[in-house]
FIFITI-474716 format. One record per residue (C-alpha): residue number from 1; residue in one letter; x, y negated, z. Coordinates in Angstrom, 3 decimals. Each point is the difference from the previous one (the first is absolute). Example, Ala and Ser with C-alpha at 12.3 -4.5 7.8 and 13.67 -1.06 7.14 Angstrom:
% FIFITI-474716
@resi=1; resn=A; x=12.300; y=4.500; z=7.800
@resi=2; resn=S; x=1.370; y=-3.440; z=-0.660
This chain:
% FIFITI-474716
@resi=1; resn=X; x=-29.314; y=-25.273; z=-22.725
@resi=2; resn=X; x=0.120; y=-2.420; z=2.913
@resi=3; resn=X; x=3.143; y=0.470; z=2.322
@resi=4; resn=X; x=-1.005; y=1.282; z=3.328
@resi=5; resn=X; x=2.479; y=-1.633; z=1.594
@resi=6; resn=X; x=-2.471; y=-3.074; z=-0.840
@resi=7; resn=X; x=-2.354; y=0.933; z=1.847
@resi=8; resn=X; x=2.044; y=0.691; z=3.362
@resi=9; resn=X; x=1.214; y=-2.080; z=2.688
@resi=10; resn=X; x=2.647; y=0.642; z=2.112
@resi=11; resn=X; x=-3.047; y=-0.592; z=2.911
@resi=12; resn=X; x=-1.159; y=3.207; z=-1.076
@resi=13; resn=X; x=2.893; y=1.788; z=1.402
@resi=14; resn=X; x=-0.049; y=-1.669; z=3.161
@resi=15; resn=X; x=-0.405; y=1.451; z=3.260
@resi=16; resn=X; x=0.701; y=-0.519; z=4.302
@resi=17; resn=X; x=2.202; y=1.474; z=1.246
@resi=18; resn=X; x=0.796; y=-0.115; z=3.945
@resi=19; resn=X; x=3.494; y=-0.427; z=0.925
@resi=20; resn=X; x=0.511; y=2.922; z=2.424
@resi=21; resn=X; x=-0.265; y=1.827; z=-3.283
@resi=22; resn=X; x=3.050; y=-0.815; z=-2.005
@resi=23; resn=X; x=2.363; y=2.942; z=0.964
@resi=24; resn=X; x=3.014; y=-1.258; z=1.229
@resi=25; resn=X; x=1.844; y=3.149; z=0.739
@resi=26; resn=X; x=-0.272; y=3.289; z=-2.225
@resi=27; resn=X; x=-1.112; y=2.817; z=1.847
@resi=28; resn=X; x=2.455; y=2.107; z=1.904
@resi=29; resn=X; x=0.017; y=2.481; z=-2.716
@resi=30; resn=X; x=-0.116; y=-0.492; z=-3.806
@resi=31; resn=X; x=-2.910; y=2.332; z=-0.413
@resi=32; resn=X; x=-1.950; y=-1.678; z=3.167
@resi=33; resn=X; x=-2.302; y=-2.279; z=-1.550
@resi=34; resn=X; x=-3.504; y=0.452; z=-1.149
@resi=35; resn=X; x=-1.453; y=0.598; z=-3.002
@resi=36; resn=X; x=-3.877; y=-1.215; z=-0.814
@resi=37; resn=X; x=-0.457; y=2.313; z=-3.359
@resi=38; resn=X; x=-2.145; y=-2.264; z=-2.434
@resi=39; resn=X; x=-1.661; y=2.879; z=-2.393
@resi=40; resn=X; x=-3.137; y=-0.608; z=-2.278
@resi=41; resn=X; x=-2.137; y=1.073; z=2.654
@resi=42; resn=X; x=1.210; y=-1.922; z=2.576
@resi=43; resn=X; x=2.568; y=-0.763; z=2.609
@resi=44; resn=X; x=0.712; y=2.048; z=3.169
@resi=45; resn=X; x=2.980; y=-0.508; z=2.635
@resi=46; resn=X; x=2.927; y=2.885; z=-0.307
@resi=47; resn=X; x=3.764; y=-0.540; z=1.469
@resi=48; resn=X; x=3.089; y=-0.305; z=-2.872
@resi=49; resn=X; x=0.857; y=3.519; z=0.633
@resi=50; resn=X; x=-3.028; y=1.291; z=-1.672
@resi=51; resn=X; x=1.242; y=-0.685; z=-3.289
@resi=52; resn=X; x=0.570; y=2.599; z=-1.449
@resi=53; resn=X; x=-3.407; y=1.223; z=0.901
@resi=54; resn=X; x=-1.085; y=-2.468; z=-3.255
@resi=55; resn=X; x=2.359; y=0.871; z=-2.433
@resi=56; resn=X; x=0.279; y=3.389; z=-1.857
@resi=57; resn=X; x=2.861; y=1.682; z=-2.062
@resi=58; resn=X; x=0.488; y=-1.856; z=-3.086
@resi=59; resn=X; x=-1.184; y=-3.249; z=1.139
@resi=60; resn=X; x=3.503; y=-2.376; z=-0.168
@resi=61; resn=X; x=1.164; y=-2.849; z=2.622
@resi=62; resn=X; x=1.829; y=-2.504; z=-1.630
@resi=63; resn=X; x=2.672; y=-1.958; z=2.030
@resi=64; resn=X; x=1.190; y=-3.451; z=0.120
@resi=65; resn=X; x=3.998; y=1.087; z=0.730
@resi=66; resn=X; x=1.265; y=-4.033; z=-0.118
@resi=67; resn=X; x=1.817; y=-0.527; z=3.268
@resi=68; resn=X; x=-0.530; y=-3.420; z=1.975
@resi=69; resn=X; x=2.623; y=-2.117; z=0.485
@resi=70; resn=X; x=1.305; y=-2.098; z=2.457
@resi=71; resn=X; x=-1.115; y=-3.092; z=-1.941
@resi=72; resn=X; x=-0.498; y=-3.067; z=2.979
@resi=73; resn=X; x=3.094; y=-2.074; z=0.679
@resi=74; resn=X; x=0.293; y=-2.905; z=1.620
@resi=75; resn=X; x=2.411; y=-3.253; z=-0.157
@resi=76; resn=X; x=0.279; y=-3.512; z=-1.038
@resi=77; resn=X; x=0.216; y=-2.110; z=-2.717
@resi=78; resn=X; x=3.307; y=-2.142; z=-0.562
@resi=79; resn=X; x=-1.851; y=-3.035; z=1.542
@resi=80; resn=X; x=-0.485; y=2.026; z=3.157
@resi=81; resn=X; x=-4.368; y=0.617; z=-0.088
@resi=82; resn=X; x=-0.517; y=3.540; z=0.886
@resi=83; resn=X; x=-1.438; y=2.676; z=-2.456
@resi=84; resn=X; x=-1.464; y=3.682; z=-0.023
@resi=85; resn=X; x=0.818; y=1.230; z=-3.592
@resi=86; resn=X; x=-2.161; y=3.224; z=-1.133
@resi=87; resn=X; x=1.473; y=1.612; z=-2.675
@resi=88; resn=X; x=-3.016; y=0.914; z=-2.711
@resi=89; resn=X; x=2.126; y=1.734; z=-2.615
@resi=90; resn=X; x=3.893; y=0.979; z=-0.216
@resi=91; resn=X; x=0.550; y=-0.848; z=-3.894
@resi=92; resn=X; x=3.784; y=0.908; z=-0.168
@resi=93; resn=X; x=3.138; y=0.934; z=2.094
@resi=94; resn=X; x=0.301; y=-3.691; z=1.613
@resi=95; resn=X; x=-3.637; y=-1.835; z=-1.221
@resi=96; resn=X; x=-3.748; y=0.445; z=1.723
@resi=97; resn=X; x=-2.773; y=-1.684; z=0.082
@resi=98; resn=X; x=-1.139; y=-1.467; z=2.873
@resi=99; resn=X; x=-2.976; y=-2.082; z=2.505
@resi=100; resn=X; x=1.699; y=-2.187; z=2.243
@resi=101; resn=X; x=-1.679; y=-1.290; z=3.117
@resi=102; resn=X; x=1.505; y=-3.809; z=0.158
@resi=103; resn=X; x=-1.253; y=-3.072; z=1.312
@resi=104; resn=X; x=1.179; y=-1.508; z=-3.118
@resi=105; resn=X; x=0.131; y=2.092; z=-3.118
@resi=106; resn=X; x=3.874; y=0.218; z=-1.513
@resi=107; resn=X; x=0.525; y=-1.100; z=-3.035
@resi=108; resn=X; x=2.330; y=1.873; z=-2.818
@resi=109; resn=X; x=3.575; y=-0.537; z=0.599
@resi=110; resn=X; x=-0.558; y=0.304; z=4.139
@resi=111; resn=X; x=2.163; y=2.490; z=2.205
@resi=112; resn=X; x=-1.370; y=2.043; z=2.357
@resi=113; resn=X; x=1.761; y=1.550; z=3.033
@resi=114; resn=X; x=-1.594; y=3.194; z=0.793
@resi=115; resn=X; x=0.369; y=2.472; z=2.821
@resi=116; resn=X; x=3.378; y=1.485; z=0.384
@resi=117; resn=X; x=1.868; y=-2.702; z=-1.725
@resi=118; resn=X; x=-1.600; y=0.804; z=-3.200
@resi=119; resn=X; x=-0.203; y=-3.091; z=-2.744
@resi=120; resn=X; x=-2.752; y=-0.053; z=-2.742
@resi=121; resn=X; x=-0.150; y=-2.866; z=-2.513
@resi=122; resn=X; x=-3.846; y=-0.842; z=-1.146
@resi=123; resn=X; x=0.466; y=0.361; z=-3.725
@resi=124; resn=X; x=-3.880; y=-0.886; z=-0.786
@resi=125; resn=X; x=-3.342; y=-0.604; z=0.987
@resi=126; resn=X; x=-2.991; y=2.391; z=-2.269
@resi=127; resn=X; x=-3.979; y=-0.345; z=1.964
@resi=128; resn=X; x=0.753; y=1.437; z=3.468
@resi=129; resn=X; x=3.431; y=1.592; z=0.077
@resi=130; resn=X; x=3.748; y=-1.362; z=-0.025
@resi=131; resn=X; x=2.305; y=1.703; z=-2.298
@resi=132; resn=X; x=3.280; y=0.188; z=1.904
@resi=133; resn=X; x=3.438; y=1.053; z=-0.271
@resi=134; resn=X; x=1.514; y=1.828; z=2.659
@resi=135; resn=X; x=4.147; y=-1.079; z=0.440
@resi=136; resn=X; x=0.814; y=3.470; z=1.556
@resi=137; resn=X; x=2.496; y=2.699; z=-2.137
@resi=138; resn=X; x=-2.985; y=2.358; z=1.719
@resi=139; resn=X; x=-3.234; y=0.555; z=-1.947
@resi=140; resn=X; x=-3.370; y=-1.576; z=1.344
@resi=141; resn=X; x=-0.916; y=3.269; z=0.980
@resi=142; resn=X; x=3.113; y=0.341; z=1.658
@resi=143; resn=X; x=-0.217; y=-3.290; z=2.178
@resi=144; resn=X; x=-3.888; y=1.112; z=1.002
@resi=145; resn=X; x=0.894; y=3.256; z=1.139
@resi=146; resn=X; x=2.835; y=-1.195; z=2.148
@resi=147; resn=X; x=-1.942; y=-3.974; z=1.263
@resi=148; resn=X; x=-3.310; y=0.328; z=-1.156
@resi=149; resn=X; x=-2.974; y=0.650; z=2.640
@resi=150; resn=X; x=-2.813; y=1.859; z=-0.773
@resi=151; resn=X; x=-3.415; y=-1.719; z=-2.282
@resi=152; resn=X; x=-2.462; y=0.864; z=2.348
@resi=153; resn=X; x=-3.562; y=-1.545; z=-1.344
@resi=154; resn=X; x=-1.056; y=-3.179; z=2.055
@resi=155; resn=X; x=-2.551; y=1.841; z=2.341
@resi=156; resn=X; x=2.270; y=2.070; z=1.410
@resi=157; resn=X; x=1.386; y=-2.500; z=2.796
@resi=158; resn=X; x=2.735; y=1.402; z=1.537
@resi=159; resn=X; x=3.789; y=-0.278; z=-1.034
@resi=160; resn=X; x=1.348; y=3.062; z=-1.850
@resi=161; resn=X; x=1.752; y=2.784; z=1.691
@resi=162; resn=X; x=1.488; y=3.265; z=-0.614
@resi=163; resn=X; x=-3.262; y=1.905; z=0.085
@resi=164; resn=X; x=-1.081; y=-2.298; z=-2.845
@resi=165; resn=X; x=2.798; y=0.471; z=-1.929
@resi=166; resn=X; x=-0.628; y=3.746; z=0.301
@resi=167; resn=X; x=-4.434; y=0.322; z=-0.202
@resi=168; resn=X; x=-0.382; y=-3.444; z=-2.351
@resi=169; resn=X; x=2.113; y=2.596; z=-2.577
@resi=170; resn=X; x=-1.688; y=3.497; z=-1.965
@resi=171; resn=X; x=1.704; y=3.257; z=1.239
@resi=172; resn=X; x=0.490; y=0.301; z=-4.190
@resi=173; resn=X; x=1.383; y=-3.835; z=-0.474
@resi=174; resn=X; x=2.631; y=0.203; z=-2.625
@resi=175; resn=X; x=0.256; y=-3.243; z=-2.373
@resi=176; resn=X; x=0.682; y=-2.939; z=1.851
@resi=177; resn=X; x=-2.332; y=-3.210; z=-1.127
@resi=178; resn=X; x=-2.676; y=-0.346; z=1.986
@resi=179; resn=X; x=-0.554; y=-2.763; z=2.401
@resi=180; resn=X; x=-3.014; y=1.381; z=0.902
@resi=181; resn=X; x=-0.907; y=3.772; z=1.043
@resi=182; resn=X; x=-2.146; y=2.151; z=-2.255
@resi=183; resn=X; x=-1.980; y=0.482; z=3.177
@resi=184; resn=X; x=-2.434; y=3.028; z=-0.488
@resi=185; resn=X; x=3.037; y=1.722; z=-0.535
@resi=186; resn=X; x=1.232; y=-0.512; z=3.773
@resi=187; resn=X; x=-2.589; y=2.527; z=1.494
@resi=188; resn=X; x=1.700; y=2.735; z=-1.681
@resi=189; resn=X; x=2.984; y=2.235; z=1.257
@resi=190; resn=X; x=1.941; y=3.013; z=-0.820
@resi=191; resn=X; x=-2.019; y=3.111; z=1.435
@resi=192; resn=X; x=-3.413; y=-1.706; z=-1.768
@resi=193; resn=X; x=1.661; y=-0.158; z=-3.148
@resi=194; resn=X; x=1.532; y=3.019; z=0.078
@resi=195; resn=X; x=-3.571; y=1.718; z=1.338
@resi=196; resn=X; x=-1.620; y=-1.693; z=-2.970
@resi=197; resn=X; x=2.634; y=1.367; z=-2.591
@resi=198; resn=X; x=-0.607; y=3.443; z=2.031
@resi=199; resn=X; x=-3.829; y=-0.156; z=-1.129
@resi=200; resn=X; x=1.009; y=-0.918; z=-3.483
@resi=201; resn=X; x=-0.398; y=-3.024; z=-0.272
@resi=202; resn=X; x=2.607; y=-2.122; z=-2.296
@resi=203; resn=X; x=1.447; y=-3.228; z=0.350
@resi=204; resn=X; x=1.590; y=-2.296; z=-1.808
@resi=205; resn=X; x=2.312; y=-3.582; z=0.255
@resi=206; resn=X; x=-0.398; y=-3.394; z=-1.683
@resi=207; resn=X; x=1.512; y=-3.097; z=1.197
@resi=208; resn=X; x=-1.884; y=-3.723; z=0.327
@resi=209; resn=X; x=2.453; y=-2.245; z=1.929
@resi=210; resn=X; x=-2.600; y=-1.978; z=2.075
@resi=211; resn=X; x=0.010; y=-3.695; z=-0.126
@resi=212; resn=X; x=-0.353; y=-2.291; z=3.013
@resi=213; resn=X; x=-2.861; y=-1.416; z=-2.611
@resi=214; resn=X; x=-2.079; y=3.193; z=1.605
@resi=215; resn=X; x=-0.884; y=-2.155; z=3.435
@resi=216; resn=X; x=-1.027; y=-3.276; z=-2.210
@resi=217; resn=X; x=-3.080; y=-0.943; z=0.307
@resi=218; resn=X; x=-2.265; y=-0.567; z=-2.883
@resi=219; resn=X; x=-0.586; y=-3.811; z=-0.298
@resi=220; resn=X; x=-2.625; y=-0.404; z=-2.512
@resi=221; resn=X; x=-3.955; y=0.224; z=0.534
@resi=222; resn=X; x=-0.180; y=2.070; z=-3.315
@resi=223; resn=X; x=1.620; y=2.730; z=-0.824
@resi=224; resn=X; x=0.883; y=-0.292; z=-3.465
@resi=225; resn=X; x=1.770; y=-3.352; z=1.124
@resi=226; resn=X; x=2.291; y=2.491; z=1.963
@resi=227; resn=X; x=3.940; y=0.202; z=-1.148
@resi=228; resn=X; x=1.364; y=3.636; z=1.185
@resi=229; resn=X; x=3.297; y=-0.274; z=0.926
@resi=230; resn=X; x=2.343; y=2.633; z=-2.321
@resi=231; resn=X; x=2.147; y=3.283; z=1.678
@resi=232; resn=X; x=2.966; y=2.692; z=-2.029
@resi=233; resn=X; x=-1.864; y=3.248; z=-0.265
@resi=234; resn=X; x=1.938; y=3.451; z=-1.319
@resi=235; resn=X; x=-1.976; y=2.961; z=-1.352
@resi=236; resn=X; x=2.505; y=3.282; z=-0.023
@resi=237; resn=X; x=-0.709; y=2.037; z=-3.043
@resi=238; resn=X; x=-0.841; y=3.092; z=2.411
@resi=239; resn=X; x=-2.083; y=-2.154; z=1.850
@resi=240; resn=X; x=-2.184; y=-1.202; z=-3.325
@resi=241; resn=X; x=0.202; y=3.506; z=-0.768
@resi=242; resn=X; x=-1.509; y=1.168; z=3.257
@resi=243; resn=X; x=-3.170; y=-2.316; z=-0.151
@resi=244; resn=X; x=-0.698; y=1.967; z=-3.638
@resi=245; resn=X; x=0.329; y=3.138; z=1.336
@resi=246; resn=X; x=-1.982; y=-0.815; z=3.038
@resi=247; resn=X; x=-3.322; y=-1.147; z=-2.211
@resi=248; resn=X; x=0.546; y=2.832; z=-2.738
@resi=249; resn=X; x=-0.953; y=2.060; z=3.155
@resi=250; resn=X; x=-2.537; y=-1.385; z=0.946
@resi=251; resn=X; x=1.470; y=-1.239; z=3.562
@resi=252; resn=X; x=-0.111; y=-3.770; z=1.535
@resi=253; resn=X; x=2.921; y=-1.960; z=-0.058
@resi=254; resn=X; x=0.635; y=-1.663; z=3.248
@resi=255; resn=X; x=1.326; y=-3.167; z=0.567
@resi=256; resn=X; x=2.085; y=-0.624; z=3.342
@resi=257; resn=X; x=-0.623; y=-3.819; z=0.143
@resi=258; resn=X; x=-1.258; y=-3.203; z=-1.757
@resi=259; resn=X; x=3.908; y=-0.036; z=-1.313
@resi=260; resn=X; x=-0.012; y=3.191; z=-1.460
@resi=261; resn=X; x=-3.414; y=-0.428; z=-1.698
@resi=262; resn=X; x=0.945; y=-3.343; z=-1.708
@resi=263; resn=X; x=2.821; y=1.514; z=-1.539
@resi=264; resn=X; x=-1.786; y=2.784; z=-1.583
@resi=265; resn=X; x=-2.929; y=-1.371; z=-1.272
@resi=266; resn=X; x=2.642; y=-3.080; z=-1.120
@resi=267; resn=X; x=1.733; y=2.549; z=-1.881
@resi=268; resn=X; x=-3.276; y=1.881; z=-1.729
@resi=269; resn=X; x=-1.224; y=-3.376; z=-1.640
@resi=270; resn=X; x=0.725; y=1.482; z=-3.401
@resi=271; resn=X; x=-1.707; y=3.406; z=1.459
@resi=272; resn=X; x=2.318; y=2.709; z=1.204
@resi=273; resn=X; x=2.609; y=-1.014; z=2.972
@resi=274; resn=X; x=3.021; y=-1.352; z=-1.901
@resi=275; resn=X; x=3.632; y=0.681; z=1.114
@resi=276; resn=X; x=2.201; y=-2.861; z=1.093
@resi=277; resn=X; x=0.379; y=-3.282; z=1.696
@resi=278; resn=X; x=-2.365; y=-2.813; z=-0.251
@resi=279; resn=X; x=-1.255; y=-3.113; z=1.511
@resi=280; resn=X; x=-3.315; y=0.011; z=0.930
@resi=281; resn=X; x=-2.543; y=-2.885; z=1.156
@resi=282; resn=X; x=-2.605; y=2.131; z=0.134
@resi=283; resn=X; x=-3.387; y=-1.516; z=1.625
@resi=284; resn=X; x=-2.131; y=3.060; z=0.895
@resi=285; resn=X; x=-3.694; y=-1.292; z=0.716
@resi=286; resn=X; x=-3.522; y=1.307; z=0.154
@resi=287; resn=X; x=-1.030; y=0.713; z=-4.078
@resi=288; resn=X; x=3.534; y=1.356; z=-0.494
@resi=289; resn=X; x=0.059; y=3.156; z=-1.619
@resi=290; resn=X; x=2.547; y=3.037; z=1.690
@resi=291; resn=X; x=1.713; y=2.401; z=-2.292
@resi=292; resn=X; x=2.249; y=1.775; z=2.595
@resi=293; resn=X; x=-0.412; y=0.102; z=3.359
@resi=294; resn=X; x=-2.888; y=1.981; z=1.554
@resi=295; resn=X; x=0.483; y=-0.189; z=3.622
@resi=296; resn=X; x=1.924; y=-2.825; z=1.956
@resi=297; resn=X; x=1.673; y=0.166; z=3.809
@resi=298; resn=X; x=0.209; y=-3.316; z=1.005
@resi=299; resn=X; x=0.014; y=-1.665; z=3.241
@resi=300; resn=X; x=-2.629; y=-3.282; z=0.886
@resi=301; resn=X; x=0.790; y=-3.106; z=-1.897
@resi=302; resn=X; x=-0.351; y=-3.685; z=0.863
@resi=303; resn=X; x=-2.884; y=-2.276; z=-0.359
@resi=304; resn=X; x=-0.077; y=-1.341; z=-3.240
@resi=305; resn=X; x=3.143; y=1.834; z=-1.494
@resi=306; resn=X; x=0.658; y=1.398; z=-3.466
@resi=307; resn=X; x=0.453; y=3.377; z=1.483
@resi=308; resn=X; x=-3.436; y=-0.128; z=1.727
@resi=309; resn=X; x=-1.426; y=-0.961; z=-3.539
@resi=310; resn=X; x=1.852; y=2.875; z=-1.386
@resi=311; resn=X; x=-1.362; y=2.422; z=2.358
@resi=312; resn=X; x=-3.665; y=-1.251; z=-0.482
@resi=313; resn=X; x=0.681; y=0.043; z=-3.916
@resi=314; resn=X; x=0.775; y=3.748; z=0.908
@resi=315; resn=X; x=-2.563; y=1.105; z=2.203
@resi=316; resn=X; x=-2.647; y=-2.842; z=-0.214
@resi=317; resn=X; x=-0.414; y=-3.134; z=1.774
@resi=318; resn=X; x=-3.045; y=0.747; z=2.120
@resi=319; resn=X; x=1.410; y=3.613; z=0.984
@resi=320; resn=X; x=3.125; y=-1.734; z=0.911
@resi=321; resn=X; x=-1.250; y=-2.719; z=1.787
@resi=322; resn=X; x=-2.043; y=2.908; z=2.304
@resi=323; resn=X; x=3.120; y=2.057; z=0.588
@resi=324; resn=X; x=1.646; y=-3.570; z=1.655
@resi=325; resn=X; x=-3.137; y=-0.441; z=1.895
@resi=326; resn=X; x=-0.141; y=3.545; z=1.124
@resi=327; resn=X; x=3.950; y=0.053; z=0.618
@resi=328; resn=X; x=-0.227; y=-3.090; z=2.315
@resi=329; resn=X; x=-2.907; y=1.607; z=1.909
@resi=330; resn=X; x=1.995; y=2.792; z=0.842
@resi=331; resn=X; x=3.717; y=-1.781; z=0.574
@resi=332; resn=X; x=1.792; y=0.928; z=-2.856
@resi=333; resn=X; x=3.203; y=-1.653; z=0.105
@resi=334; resn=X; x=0.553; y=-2.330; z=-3.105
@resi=335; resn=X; x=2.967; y=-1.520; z=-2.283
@resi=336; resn=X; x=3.627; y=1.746; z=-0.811
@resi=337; resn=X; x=0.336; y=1.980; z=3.446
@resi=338; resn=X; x=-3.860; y=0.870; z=0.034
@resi=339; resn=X; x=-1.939; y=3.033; z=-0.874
@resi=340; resn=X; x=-0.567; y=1.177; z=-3.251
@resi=341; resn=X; x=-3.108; y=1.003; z=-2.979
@resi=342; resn=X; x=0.061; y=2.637; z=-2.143
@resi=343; resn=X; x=-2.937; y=-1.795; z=-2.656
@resi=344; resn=X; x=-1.665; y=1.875; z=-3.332
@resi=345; resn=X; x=0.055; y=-1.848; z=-2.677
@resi=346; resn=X; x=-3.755; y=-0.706; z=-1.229
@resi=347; resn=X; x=0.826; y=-2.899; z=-1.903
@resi=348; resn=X; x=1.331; y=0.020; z=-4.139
C-alpha cells in the first residue's frame, strides 16, 4: 500500500495568515479565550468556558504535566563572538543538549561563558544540537532556574517578563523539561477543572517534554522526505489504565494537546497504551490510523507545521483548512497565547 505521506506536500498545509493575528499576550484570564468547536457536523463559535458543555461524565482529559524550563541563556564563546544557547534536552546532572545561535559555529573542545558566570565546555557536535558540559557543582536544571530566561517561540516578539514566566506555564506543570509549553493546556485553570471533575468527568497526566524541534519548519517539498525531530514521553501505569477503562465504557478519550496525543498513540503502536518512558518520533499525517484519542483541544497551529498536519490527519484536511478560514474571518487569535479547538476525530 502506497505511503500517504507520498502523496502530500507540505504546500498542502499551507495557509495566510495576517499578522495582527498571532496572539502576543494571553488573555487576561486563563479561561478567556475562544473556542471554535470542530464536530462532524460542523464548526460554530463558543468561548473556552463552555467546555464542559461538550464533555460528559466518563469522558477523560489527559494532561501534558512537563513543566517548561527556563532553557535560553546567553554568553560568549572563549574567542569573544556572542551566542544565545537553547537548551533542547537536559541529559544528566551537568550535560544538555543544545542550539546555539553563533556567528561562527564552536567547535568541540570550545568554552563558553554563559550568563551569571556560568562555563560550559562544547563536548560535541550531533545534526543540530551541541552536547555540552556545564562546569557548575549545580545541576543544568539548577543553573536554568536561577539564569535562564524564558523559551518563548519566535513570534512572540517581546522580551520575557514575569507574567510570562507565570501564563507561558500549566496551572498543573510538574516535571520540568520542556522548552516549549504544552499550549492547549494554558486555557485551563483551577475552578474549570475542578467544575469538570464536579460533572464527572476524569482526568488523567502523561508527560512529553516538548522540544524546541516543535517551531521547525518542515524543509522538504514531500512529506515522506520529512525527518521528525525525537521528544522523552512517560505513560503512568494509572494513566494507561485510565484510557482502558475509558473505552471499555464506551466514553471518548480526550486529548489536551498535540503533546499529549503523540504520546498516547506513540505508546498504543503495539495496541493498548503501554506503561513507561519512551522516545518517540512520531510523524502523524493524513492516512494515519488513531487508536486512542477521540477528541483533541488544541489551539491554531502554524503554516506548514507538523502539528497542523497532525490536526488535519485528525480531523481532515479540508475540514481543517475551513475551520482556519472561518477562524480568521472572525479574529480568532492564533499561535501559543491564542484561542483554542476542541476537534472530533473523523479520521482512522
Amino acid at each position: 500500500m502506497t505511503d500517504p505521506r507520498q502523496r502530500s506536500t507540505v504546500d498542502d498545509f499551507d495557509y495566510d495568515l495576517p499578522e495582527r493575528l498571532i496572539a502576543q499576550r494571553p488573555a487576561p484570564e486563563r479561561t478567556g479565550s475562544r473556542l471554535l468547536r470542530l464536530a462532524r457536523d460542523g464548526a460554530s463559535d463558543r468561548a473556552f468556558t463552555d467546555l464542559p458543555r461538550f464533555l460528559s461524565a466518563g469522558d477523560l482529559l489527559v494532561f501534558n504535566d512537563t513543566r517548561v524550563i527556563k532553557a535560553r541563556l546567553f554568553g560568549q564563546k572563549d574567542s569573544g563572538g556572542r551566542i544565545e544557547v537553547l537548551i533542547e534536552r537536559v541529559l544528566g546532572p551537568h550535560e544538555a543538549a543544545a542550539q546555539i545561535r553563533a556567528s561562527h559555529a564552536p567547535k568541540p573542545g570550545a568554552r563558553l561563558k554563559l550568563t551569571g558566570a556560568v562555563e560550559a565546555e562544547v563536548i560535541a557536535r550531533a545534526d543540530d544540537l551541541f552536547l555540552l558540559r556545564f562546569d557548575a557543582s549545580d545541576s543544568v536544571l539548577a543553573v536554568l532556574d536561577r539564569h535562564g530566561e524564558v523559551p518563548l517561540p519566535p513570534y512572540i516578539t517581546h522580551t520575557p517578563d514575569a507574567a510570562d514566566r507565570q501564563r507561558y506555564q500549566t496551572v498543573y506543570a510538574r516535571t520540568p523539561g520542556a522548552v516549549a509549553a504544552p499550549t492547549a493546556g494554558l486555557h485551563f485553570d483551577q475552578p474549570l477543572l475542578e467544575r469538570l471533575r464536579a460533572q464527572g468527568v476524569e482526568t488523567a497526566f502523561l508527560t512529553l517534554h516538548v522540544g524546541a524541534g516543535t517551531f521547525q519548519p518542515v524543509r522538504v517539498t514531500s512529506l515522506a522526505d520529512h525527518r521528525m525531530h525525537r521528544e522523552w514521553y512517560e505513560i503512568p501505569p494509572a494513566t494507561a489504565d485510565a484510557v482502558r477503562r475509558t473505552h471499555e465504557r464506551g466514553r471518548d478519550v480526550v486529548a489536551v494537546g498535540t503533546t499529549s496525543l503523540r504520546a498516547l498513540e506513540a505508546a498504543a503502536r503495539g495496541g493498548a497504551v503501554a506503561a513507561g518512558c519512551a522516545e518517540t518520533d512520531l510523524f502523524i499525517t493524513p492516512g494515519f490510523r488513531f487508536q486512542v484519542v477521540d477528541r483533541l483541544i488544541t489551539n491554531f497551529h502554524l503554516p506548514r507545521s507538523t502539528l497542523l498536519m497532525l490536526v488535519c490527519a485528525f480531523a481532515g484536511t479540508g475540514r481543517v483548512r475551513a475551520a482556519y478560514r472561518h477562524a480568521i474571518e472572525r479574529d480568532y487569535r492564533f499561535f501559543s497565547y491564542g484561542d483554542a479547538m476542541l476537534v472530533d476525530r473523523i479520521a482512522g
